[in-house]
C-alpha positions as CSV (number, residue, x, y, z in Angstrom):
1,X,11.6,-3.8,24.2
2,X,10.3,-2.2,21.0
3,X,12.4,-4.8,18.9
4,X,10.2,-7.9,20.8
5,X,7.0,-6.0,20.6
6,X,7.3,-5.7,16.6
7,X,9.0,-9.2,16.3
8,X,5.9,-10.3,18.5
9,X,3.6,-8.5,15.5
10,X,5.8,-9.7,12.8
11,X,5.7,-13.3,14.1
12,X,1.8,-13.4,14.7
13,X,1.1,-12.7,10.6
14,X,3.9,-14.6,9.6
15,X,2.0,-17.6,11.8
16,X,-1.7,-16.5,9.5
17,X,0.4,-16.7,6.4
18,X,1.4,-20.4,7.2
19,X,-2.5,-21.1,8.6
20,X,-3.1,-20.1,5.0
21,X,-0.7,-21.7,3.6
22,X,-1.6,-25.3,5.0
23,X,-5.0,-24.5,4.4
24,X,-4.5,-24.1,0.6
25,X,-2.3,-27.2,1.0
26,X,-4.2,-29.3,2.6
27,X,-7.8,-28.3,4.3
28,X,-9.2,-29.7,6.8
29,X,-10.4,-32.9,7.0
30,X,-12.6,-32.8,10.0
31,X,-15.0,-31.2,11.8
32,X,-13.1,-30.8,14.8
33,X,-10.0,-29.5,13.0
34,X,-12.6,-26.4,11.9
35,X,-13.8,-26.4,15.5
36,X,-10.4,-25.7,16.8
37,X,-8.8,-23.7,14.0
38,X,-12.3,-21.0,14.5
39,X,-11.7,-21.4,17.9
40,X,-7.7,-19.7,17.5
41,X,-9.0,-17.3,15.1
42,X,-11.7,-16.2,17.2
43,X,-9.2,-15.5,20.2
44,X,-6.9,-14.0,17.8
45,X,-9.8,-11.4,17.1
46,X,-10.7,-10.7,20.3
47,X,-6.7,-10.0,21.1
48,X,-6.6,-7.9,17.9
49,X,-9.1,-5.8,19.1
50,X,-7.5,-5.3,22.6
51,X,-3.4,-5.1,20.8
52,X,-5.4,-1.9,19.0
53,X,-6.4,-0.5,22.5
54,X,-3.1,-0.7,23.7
55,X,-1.2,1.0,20.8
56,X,-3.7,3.8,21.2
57,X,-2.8,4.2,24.8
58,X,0.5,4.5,24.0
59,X,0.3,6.9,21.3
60,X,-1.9,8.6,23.7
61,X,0.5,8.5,26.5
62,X,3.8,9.7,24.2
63,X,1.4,12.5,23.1
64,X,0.7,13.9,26.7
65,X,4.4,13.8,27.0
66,X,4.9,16.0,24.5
67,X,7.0,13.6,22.4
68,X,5.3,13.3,19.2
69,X,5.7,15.2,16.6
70,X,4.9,15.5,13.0
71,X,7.4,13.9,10.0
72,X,8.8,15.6,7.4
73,X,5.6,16.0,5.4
74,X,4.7,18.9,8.0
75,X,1.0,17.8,7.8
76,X,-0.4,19.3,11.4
77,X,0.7,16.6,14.3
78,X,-3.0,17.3,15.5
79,X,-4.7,16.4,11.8
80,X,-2.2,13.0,11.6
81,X,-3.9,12.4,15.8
82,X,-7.0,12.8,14.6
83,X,-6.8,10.5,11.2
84,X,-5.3,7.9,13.7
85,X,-7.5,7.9,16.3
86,X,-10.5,7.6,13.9
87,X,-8.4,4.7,12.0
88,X,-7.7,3.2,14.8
89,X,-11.6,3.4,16.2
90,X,-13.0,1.5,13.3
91,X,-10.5,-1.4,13.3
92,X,-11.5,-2.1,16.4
93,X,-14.8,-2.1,15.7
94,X,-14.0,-4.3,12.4
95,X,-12.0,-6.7,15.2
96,X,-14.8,-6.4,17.4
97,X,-17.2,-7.4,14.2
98,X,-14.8,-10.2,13.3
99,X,-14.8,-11.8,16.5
100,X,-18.3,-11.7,17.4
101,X,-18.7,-13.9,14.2
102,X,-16.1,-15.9,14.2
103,X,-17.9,-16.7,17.7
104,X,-20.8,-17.9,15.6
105,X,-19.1,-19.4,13.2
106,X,-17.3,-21.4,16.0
107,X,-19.9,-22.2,18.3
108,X,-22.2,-23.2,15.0
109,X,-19.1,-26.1,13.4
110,X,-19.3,-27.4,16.8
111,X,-22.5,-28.9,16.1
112,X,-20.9,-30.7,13.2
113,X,-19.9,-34.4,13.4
114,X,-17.9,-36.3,11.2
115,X,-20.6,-38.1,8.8
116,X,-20.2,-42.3,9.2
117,X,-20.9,-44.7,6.9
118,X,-24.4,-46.2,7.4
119,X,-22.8,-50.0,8.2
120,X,-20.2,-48.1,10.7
121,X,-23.0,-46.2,12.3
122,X,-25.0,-49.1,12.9
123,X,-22.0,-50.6,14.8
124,X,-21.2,-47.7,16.9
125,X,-25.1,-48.1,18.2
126,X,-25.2,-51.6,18.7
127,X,-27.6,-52.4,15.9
């Protein structure tokens, strides 16, 4: 199970890195491509946030079970928790952050339409 769950984490930045990738390559050449590539990213924050929650309940869980310990560094298991915990706080709070304007950024491209030539717009009207 652990092997799918870090293939899963593996495979969802190796999937940014080609968004980035094509990107650089080749942009976007409409609006509506923007629209629905904001659109991914913005659930990919909101999922973020939550993947975050869920790795702290389990950390949280194999602590209560007494199964965590502290690595060969001997810092104090408690001291490495706490470090963690607050970590682990804020990047939710950064995901949280990110998808709230990503949301923005979303729902604002929406409102942007492919601009027409003058001749073609008259067309589409019936001018």
């Amino acid at each position: 199970m652990t092997e799918n769950i870090e293939q899963d984490a593996e495979g969802a930045a190796r999937s940014l890195v080609e968004l980035v990738r094509a990107l650089q390559e080749r942009g976007i050449e409409y609006p509506l491509e923007a629209y629905r590539v904001y659109s991914y990213l913005t659930r990919c924050a909101g999922e973020m946030r939550t993947a975050i929650e869920l790795i702290e309940a389990s950390v949280q869980r194999l602590e209560d079970k007494d199964l965590l310990r502290s690595d060969y560094r001997r810092e104090p298991l408690d001291d490495v928790l706490q470090r963690f915990t607050e970590a682990s706080g804020n990047a939710k709070d950064l995901a949280g952050a990110l998808h709230g304007r990503l949301s923005t950024a979303h729902s604002a491209i929406g409102h942007v339409a492919y601009k027409e030539e003058p001749a073609e717009q008259e067309s589409a009207t019936g001018s």
